[in-house]
TORBA-925074 format. One line per 8 residues: number of its first residue (from 1); their letters; for each residue x, y, z of N, C-alpha, C, CB. Coordinates in Angstrom, 1 decimal. Glycine has a CB too. Layout:
// TORBA-925074
NUM = A = X/Y/Z/X/Y/Z/X/Y/Z/X/Y/Z ~ ...
***
This chain:
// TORBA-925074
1 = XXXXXXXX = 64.7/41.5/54.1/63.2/41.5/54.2/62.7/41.4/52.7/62.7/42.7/54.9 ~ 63.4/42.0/52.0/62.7/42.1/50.6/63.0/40.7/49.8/63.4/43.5/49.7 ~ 63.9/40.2/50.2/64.3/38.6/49.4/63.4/37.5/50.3/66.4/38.0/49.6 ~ 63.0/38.3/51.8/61.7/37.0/51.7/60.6/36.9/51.7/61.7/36.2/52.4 ~ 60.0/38.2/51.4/58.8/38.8/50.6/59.2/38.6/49.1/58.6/40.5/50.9 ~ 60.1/38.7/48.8/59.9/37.4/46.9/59.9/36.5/47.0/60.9/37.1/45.6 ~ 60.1/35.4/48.1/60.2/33.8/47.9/59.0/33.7/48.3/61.2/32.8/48.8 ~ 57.9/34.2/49.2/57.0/33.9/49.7/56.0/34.5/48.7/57.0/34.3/50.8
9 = XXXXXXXX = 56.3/35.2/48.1/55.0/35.6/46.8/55.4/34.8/45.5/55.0/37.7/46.2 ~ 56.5/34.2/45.1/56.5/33.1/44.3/56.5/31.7/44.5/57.2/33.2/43.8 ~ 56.1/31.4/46.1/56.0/29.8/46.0/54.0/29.5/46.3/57.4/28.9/47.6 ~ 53.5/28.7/46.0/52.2/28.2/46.2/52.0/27.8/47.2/51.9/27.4/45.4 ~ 51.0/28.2/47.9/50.4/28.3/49.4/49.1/27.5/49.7/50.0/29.8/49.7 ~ 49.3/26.5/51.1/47.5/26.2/51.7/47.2/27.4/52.4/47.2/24.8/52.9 ~ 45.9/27.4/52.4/45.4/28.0/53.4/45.9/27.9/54.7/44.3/27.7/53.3 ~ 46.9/26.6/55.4/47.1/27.1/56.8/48.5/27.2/56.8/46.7/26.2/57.8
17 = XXXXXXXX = 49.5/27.6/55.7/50.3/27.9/55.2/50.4/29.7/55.5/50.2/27.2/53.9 ~ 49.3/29.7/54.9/48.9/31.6/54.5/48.8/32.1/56.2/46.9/31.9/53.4 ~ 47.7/30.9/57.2/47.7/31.7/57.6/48.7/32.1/59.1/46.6/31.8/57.5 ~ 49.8/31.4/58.7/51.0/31.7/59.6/52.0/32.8/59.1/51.9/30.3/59.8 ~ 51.7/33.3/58.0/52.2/34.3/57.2/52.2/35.6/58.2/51.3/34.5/55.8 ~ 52.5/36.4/58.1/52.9/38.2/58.9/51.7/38.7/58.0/54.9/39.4/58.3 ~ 51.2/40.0/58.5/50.1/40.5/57.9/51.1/41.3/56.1/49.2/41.9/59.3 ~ 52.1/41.6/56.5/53.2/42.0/55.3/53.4/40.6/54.2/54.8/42.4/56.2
25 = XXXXXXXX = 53.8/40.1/54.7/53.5/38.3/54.1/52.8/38.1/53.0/52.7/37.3/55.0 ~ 51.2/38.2/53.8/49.8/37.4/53.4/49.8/38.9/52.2/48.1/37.2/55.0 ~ 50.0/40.4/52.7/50.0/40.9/51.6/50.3/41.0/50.4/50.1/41.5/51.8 ~ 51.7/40.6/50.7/52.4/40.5/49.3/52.5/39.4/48.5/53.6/41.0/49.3 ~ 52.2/38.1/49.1/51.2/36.6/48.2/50.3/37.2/48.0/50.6/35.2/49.0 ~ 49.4/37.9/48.6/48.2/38.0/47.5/48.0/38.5/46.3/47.5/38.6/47.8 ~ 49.1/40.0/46.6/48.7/41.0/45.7/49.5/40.0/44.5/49.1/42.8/46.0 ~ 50.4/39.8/45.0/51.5/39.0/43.5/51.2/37.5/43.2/53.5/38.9/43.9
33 = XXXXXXXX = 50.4/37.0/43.8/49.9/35.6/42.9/48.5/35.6/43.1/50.5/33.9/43.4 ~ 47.6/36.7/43.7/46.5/36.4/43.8/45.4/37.0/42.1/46.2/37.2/45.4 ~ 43.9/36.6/42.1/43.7/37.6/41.0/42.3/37.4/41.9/44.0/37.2/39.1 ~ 42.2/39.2/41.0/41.1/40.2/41.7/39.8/40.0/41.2/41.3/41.7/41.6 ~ 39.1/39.8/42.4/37.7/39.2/41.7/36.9/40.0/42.0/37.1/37.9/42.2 ~ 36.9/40.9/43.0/35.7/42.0/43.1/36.6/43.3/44.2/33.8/41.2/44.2 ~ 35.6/44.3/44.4/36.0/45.4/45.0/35.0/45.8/46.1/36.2/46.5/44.0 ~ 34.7/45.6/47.3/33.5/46.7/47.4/34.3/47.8/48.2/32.0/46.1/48.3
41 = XXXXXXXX = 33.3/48.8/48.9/33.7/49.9/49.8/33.0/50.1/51.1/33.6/51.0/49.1 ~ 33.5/50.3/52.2/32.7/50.3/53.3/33.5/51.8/54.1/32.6/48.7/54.2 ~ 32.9/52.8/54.3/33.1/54.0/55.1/34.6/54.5/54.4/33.0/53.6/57.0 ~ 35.6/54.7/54.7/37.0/54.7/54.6/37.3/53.1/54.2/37.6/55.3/56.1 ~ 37.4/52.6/53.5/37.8/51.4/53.1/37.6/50.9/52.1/37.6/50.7/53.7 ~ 38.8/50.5/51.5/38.1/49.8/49.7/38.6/48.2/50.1/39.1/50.7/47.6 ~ 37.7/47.2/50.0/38.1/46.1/50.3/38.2/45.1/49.3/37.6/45.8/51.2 ~ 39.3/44.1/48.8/39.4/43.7/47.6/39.5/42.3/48.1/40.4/44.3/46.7
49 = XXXXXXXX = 38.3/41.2/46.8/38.4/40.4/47.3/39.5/39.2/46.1/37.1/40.3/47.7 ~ 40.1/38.5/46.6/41.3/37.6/45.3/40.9/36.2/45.6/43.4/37.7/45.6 ~ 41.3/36.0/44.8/41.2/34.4/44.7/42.9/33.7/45.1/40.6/34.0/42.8 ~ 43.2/32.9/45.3/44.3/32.4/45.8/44.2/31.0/46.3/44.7/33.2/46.7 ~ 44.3/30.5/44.8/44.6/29.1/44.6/43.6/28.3/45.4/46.2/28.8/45.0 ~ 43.4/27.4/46.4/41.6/27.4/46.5/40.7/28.0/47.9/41.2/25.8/46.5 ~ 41.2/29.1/48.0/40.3/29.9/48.8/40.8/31.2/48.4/40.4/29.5/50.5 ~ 40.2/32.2/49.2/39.8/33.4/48.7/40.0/34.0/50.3/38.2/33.5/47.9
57 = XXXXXXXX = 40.9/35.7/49.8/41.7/36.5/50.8/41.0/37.8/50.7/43.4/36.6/50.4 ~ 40.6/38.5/51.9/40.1/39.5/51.7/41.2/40.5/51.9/39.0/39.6/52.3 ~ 41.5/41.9/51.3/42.0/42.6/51.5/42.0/44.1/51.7/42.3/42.3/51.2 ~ 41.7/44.9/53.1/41.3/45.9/53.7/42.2/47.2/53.6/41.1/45.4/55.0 ~ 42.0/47.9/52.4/42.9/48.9/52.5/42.3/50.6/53.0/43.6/48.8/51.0 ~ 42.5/50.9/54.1/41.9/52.1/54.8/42.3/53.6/53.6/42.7/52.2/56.6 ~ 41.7/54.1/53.0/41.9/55.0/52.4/42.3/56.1/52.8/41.2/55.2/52.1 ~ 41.7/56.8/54.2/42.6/58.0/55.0/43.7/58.1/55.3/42.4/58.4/55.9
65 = XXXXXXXX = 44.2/56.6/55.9/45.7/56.6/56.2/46.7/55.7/55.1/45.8/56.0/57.9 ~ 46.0/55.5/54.1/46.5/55.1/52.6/47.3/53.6/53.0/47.7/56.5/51.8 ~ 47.1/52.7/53.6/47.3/51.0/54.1/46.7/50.1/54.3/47.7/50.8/54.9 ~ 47.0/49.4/54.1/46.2/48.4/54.3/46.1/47.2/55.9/46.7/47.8/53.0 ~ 45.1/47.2/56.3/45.0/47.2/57.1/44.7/45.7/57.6/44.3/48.1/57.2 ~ 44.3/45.4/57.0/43.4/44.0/57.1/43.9/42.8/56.0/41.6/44.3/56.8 ~ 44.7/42.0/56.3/44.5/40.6/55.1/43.6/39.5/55.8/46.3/39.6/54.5 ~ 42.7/38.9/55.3/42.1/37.5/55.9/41.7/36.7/55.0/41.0/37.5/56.9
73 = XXXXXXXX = 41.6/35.6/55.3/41.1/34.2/54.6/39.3/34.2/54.7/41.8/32.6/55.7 ~ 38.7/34.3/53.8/37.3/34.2/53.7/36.8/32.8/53.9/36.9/34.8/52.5 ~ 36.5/32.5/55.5/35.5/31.5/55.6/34.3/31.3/55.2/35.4/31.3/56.3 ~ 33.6/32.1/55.4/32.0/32.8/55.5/31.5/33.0/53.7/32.1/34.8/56.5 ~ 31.4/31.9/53.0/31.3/32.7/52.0/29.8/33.6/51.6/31.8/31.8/51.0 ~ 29.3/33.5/53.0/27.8/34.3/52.8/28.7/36.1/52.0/26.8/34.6/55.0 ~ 29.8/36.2/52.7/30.5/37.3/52.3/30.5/37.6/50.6/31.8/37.1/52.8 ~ 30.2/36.7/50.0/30.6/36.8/48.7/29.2/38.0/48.3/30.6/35.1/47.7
81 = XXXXXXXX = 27.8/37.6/49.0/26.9/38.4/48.8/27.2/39.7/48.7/26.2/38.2/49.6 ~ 27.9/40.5/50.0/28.5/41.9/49.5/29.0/42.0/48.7/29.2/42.4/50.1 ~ 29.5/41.3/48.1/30.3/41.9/46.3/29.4/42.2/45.6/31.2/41.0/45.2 ~ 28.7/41.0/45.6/27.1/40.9/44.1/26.2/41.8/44.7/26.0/39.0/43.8 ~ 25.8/42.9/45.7/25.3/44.0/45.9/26.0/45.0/46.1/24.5/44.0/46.7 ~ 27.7/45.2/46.1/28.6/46.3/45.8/28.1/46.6/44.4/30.2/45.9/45.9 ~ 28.4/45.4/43.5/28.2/45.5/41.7/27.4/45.6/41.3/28.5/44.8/41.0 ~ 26.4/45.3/42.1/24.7/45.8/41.7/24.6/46.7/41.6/23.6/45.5/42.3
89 = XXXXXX = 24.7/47.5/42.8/24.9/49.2/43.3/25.7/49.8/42.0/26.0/49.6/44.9 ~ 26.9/49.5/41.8/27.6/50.1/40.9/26.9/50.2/39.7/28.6/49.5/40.7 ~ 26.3/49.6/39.1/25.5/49.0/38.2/24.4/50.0/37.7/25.1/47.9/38.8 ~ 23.5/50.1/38.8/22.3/51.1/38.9/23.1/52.6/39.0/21.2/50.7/40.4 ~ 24.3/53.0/39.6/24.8/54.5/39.2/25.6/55.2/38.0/25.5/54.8/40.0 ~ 26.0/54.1/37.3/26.3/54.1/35.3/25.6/54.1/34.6/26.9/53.1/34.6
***
């Protein structure tokens, strides 16, 4: 398992590539070729958004039970809006 979680985080991915990936998969392409472009938080959840080569992966990590829960492909990029008022917010409490 571990030798094909490294081939799959070092080779370059489409989007419909990614999304035939295992939720274990899509995680570990992201976190190892993806780069982190924002953070927000919702209830129990810190959700991180990456960039990945030309689309963008969201990733859902539940804080109480310390996993991650959720990888997906960001269609919607109205979504990007929650970041730029996560970092606003952040912003106004520093």
């Amino acid at each position: 398992m571990l030798i094909l979680l490294m081939n799959v985080a070092s080779m370059k991915i489409s989007q419909s590539q990614f999304k035939k990936l295992s939720e274990g998969e899509k995680a570990a392409k992201t976190l190892n070729n993806g780069k982190q472009i924002s953070r927000r938080g919702i209830k129990n959840y810190y959700i991180n958004l990456y960039s990945l080569g030309d689309f963008m992966v969201e990733i859902w990590y539940n804080t109480a039970r310390n996993q991650i829960e959720r990888v997906e492909i960001i269609d919607d990029t109205s979504i990007i809006d929650k970041y730029i008022d996560a970092e606003m917010n952040r912003r106004k409490t520093h």
